[in-house]
C-alpha positions as CSV (number, residue, x, y, z in Angstrom):
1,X,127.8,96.7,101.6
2,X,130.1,99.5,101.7
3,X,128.4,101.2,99.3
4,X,125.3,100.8,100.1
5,X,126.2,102.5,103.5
6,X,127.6,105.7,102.0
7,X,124.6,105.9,99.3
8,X,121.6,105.6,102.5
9,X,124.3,107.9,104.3
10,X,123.8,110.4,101.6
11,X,120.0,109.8,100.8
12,X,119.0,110.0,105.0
13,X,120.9,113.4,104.7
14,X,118.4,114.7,101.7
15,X,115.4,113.7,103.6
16,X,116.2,115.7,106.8
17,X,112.8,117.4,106.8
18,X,110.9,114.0,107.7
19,X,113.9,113.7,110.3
20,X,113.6,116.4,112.0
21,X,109.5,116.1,111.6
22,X,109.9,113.0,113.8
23,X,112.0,114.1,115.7
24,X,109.4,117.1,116.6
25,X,106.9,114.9,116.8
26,X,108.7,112.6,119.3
27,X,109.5,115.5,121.1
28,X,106.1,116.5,121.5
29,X,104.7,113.0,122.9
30,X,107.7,112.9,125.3
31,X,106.0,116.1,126.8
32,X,102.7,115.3,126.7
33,X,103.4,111.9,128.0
34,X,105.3,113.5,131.1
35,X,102.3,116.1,131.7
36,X,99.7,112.8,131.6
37,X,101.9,111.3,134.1
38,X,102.9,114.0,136.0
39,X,99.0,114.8,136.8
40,X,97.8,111.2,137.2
41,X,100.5,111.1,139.7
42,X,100.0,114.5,141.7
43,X,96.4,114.0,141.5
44,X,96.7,110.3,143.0
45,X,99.3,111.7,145.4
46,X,96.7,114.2,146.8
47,X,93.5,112.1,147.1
48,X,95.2,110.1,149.1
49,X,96.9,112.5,151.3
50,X,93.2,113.5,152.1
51,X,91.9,110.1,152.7
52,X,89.7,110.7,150.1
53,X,90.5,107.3,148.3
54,X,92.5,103.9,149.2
55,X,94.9,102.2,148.2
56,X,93.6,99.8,145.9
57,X,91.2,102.3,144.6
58,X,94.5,104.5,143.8
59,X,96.3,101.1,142.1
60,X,93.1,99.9,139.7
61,X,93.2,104.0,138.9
62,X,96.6,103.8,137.8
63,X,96.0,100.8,135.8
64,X,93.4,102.5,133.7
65,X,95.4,105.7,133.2
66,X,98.1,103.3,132.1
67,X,95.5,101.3,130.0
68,X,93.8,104.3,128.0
69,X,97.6,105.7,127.5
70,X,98.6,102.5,126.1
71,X,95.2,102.7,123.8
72,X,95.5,106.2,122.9
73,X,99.3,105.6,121.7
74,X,98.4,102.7,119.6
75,X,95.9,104.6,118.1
76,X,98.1,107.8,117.1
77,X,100.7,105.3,116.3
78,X,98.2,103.7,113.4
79,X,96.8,106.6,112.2
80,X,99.7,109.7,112.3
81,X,102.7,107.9,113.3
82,X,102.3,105.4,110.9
83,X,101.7,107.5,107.9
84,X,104.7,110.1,108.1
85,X,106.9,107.0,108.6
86,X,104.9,105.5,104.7
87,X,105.2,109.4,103.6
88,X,109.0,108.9,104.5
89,X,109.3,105.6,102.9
90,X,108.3,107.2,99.9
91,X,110.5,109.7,99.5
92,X,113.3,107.3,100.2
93,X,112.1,105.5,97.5
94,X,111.9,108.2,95.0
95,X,115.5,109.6,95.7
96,X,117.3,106.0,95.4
97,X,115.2,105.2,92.0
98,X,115.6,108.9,90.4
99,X,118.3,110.3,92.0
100,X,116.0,113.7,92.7
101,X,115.0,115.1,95.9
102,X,111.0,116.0,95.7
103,X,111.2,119.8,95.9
104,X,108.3,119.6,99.3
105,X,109.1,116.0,100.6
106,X,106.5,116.5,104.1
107,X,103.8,117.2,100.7
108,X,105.3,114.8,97.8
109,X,104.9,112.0,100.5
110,X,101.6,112.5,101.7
111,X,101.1,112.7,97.6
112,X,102.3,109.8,97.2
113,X,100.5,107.9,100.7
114,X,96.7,108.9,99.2
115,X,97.4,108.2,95.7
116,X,98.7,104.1,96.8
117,X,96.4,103.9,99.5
118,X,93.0,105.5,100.5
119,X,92.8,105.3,104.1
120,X,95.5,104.5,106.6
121,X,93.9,101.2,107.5
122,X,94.6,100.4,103.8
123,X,98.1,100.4,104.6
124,X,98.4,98.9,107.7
125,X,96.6,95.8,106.4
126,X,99.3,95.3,103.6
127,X,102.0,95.7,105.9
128,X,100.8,93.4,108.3
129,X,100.3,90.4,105.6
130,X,103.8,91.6,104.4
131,X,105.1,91.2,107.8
132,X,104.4,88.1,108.4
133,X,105.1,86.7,105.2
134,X,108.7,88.2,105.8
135,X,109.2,86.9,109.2
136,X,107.8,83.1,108.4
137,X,110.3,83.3,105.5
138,X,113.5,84.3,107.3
139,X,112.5,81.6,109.9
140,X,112.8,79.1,107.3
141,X,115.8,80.1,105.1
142,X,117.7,80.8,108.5
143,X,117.4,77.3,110.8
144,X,120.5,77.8,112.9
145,X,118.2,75.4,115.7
146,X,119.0,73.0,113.3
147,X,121.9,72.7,112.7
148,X,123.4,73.2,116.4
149,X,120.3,71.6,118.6
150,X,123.1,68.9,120.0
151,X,125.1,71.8,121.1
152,X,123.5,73.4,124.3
153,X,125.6,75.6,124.8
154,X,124.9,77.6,121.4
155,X,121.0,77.5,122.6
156,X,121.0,81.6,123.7
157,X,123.5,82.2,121.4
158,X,120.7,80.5,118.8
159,X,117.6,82.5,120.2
160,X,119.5,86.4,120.4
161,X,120.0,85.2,116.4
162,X,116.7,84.4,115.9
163,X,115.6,88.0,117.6
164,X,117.6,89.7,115.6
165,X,116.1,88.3,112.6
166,X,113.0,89.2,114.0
167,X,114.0,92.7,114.5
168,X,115.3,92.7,111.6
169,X,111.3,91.6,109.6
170,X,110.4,95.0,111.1
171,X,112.7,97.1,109.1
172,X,112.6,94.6,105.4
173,X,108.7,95.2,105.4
174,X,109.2,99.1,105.1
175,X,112.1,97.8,102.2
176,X,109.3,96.2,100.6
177,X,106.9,99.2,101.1
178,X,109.2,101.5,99.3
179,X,109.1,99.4,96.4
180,X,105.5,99.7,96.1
181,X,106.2,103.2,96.0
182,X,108.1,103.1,92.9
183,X,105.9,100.7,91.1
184,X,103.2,101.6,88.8
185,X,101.0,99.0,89.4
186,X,97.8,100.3,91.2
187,X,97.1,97.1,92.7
188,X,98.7,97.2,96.6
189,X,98.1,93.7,97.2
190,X,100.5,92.7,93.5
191,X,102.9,95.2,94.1
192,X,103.3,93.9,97.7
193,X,103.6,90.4,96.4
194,X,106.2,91.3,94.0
195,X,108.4,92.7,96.2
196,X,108.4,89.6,98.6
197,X,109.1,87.5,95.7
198,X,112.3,90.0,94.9
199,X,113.3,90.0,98.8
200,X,113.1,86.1,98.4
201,X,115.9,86.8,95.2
202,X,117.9,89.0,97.2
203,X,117.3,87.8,101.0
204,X,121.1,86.8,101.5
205,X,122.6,90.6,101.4
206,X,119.4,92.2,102.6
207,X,119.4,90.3,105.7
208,X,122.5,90.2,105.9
209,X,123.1,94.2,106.1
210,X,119.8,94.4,107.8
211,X,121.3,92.0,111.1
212,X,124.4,94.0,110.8
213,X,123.0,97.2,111.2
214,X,120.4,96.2,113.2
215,X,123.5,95.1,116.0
216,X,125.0,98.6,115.5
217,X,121.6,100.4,115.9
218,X,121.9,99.0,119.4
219,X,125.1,99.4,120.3
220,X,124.7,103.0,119.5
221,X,121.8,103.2,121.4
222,X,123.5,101.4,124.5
223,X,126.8,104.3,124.3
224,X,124.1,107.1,124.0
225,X,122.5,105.8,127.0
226,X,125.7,105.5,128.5
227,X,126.7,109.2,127.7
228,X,123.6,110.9,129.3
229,X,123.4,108.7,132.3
230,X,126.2,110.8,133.8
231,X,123.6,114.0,134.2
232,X,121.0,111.9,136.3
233,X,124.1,110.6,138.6
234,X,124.5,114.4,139.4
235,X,121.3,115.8,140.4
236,X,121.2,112.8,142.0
237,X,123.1,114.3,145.1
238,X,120.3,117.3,145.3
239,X,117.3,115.2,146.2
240,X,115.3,112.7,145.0
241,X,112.7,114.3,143.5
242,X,115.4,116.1,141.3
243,X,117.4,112.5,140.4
244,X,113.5,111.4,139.3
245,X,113.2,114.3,137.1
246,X,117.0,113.8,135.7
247,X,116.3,110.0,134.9
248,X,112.9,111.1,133.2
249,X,115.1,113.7,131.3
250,X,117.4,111.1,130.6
251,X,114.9,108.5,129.3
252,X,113.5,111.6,126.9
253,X,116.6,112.4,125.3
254,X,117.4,108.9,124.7
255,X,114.4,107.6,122.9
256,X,113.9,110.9,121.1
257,X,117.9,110.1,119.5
258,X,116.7,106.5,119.1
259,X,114.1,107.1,117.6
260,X,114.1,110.4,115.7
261,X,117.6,110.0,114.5
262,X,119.1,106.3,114.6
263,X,115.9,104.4,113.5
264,X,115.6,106.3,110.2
265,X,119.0,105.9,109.8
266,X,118.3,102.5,109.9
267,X,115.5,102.0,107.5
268,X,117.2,104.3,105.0
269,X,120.5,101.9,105.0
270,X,117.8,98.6,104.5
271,X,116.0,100.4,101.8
272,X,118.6,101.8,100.3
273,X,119.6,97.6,99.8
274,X,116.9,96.4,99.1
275,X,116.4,99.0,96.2
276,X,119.6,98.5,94.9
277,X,120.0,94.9,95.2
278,X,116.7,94.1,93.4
279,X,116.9,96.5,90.6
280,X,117.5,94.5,87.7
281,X,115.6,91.7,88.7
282,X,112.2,90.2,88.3
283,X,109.5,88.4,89.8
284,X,109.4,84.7,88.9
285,X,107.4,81.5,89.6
286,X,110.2,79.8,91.0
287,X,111.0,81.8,93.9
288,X,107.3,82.5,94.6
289,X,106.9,78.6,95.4
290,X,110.0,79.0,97.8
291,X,108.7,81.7,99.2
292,X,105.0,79.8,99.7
293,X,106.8,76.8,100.7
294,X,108.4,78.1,103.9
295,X,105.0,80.7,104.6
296,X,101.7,79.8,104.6
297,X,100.8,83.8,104.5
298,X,102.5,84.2,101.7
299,X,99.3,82.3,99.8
300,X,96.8,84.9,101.3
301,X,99.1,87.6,99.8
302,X,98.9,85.8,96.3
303,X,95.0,85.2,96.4
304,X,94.4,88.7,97.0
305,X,96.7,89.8,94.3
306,X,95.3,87.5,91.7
307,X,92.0,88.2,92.8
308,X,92.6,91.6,93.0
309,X,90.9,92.2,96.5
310,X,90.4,96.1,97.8
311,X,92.8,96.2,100.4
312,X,90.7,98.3,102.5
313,X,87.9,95.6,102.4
314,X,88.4,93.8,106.2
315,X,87.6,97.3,108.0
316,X,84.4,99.2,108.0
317,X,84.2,102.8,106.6
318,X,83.1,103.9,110.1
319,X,86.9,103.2,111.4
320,X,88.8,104.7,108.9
321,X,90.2,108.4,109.0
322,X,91.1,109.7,105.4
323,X,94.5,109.8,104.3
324,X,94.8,113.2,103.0
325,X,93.6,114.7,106.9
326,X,95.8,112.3,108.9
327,X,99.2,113.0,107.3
C-alpha cells in the first residue's frame, strides 16, 4: 500500500497542470459565487429598506436565487466540471500504464475524452451505471450489519463504516474510468463492464486503500479548517460585517484546498491501485456472476455490453453539448 502511495505521490506531481486548472477553475466559481450572493443580498437588503417588497416576497426570492444557483451548478458541473475531472482521469491513466507524461496533458486529455466518448452525456451515463454497480457491490461483500446487529452499541460505529464505503464508490468509479482509458476496446459500455469485473478481483486492497485514504482525506481537511479558522476569529473584533467577510474568506480557501488539491490527491492514490492491482489480470465468468449476484445493475451493464448499445442513446441530441467545445 506503501508503494502505491509513493507511485500516485509521484504521478499527481506530473499532472500538476490539471491541478492547478482546477484549482483555477474553483477559484473562479468561489468568486462568482460570492458576487451572485453578494448582489442577491444587497439588492434584497435595499428593496426592503424602501418598502418596496415584504418579507415573504424577499424569502420565496431567495429561494429562487438559491434554486437557479443550485441548477446552474449542476449543470456546469455535468458539462465542464465533469469533463476536465475525465480529461484528468486519463492522463492518470496513461502515466501509470506507460510511464510517460503526455507532452500537452490539458490537450492529450480532451484527446482522449472525444475519442471514448462523443458527448459529455455519453460519459455521465456510463458512470452513473458504473456507480451504482460499485456501490450495490461493496454493500454486499462488506455486511458489518450482519455480523454485529446483536451489539447496539456498534450500530453508529456500523453506519460511519458504511458511509465511508459509500464515499469511497465515488472515487473507485473514476478507478474504473481510467481503465477504460487505457483499453482499446471502442465499446464504453464492455470496457466499463470489464473493469467492474477486475474491481470485483481486486476489491479487497482497492477498498481497502480507498477507506484509508478516504479517513485521511478528512482529517486533512478537518486540520486545514482548523488552521484558517484563526484569521476569521480576528477580524472578528473589527465588526461584524468584517468577521462575515473573514468566515466567507475562510470557507473559500478551504474548499478550494479540498478540492483543488486534496481530492485529486485522492483519486490519483485509488487509481493508481486499482491500475496496478489489476494489471495482470482478466475478466472472467466467475467473478462476473459474483458481481451480478450482489447487484442487480450490474445485469443492465452486461446487456448493454453484449448488445452493444450506443451509450449516448437515453438522451436526445437537443441536450447534448459536444465534447470537443466543452473541455
Amino acid at each position: 500500500m506503501a508503494l502505491h502511495f509513493r507511485q500516485a505521490t509521484r504521478v499527481y506531481g506530473k499532472t500538476l497542470p490539471f491541478v492547478l486548472l482546477r484549482i483555477g477553475i474553483g477559484l473562479l466559481l468561489g468568486i462568482v459565487s460570492v458576487l451572485y450572493f453578494g448582489a442577491i443580498l444587497w439588492v434584497g437588503h435595499r428593496l426592503l429598506e424602501a418598502g418596496t417588497i415584504s418579507g415573504w416576497i424577499a424569502a420565496i426570492g431567495l429561494v429562487i436565487a438559491i434554486g437557479l444557483f443550485v441548477w446552474g451548478w449542476r449543470l456546469f458541473s455535468r458539462y465542464v466540471l465533469y469533463l476536465v475531472k475525465a480529461g484528468h482521469i486519463a492522463v492518470i491513466a496513461h502515466i501509470v500504464d506507460t510511464g510517460e507524461v503526455p507532452t500537452n496533458q490539458l490537450q492529450y486529455g480532451k484527446a482522449q475524452v472525444a475519442d471514448r466518448f462523443a458527448e459529455a452525456s455519453a460519459l455521465f451515463a456510463v458512470d452513473q451505471v458504473v456507480k451504482a454497480v460499485v456501490k450495490q457491490f461493496n454493500s454486499g461483500v462488506v455486511s458489518f450489519s450482519r455480523l454485529f446487529s446483536a451489539v447496539p452499541s456498534l450500530k453508529k460505529l456500523i453506519r460511519l463504516v458504511g458511509k465511508a464505503i459509500a464515499i469511497a464508490a465515488s472515487y473507485i468509479d473514476e478507478a474504473i474510468i481510467a481503465h477504460m482509458f487505457i483499453t482499446d476496446d471502442d465499446n464504453p459500455w464492455r470496457s466499463a463492464r470489464d473493469g467492474v469485473v477486475l474491481y470485483g478481483k481486486t476489491w479487497k486492497p482497492v477498498l481497502g486503500s480507498t477507506m484509508l485514504i478516504v479517513l485521511g482525506l478528512y482529517a486533512a481537511a478537518f486540520a486545514v479548517l482548523l488552521a484558517l479558522t484563526p484569521i476569521a476569529s480576528v477580524l472578528s473584533g473589527l465588526s461584524a460585517t468584517v468577521e462575515v467577510a473573514g468566515w466567507v474568506v475562510v470557507g473559500g480557501v478551504f474548499l478550494t484546498v479540498y478540492t483543488g488539491l486534496l481530492k485529486p490527491w485522492v483519486k490519483t492514490v485509488v487509481i493508481t491501485t486499482f491500475l496496478v492491482e489489476s494489471r495482470d489480470k482478466t475478466p472472467d465468468s466467475e467473478t462476473s456472476e459474483q458481481i451480478a449476484a450482489r447487484s442487480d445493475r450490474f445485469q443492465e451493464l452486461v446487456e448493454k455490453a453484449d448488445g452493444e448499445t450506443p451509450v449516448d442513446q437515453p438522451h436526445q441530441p437537443s441536450e447534448r453539448p459536444a465534447l470537443q467545445n466543452s473541455l
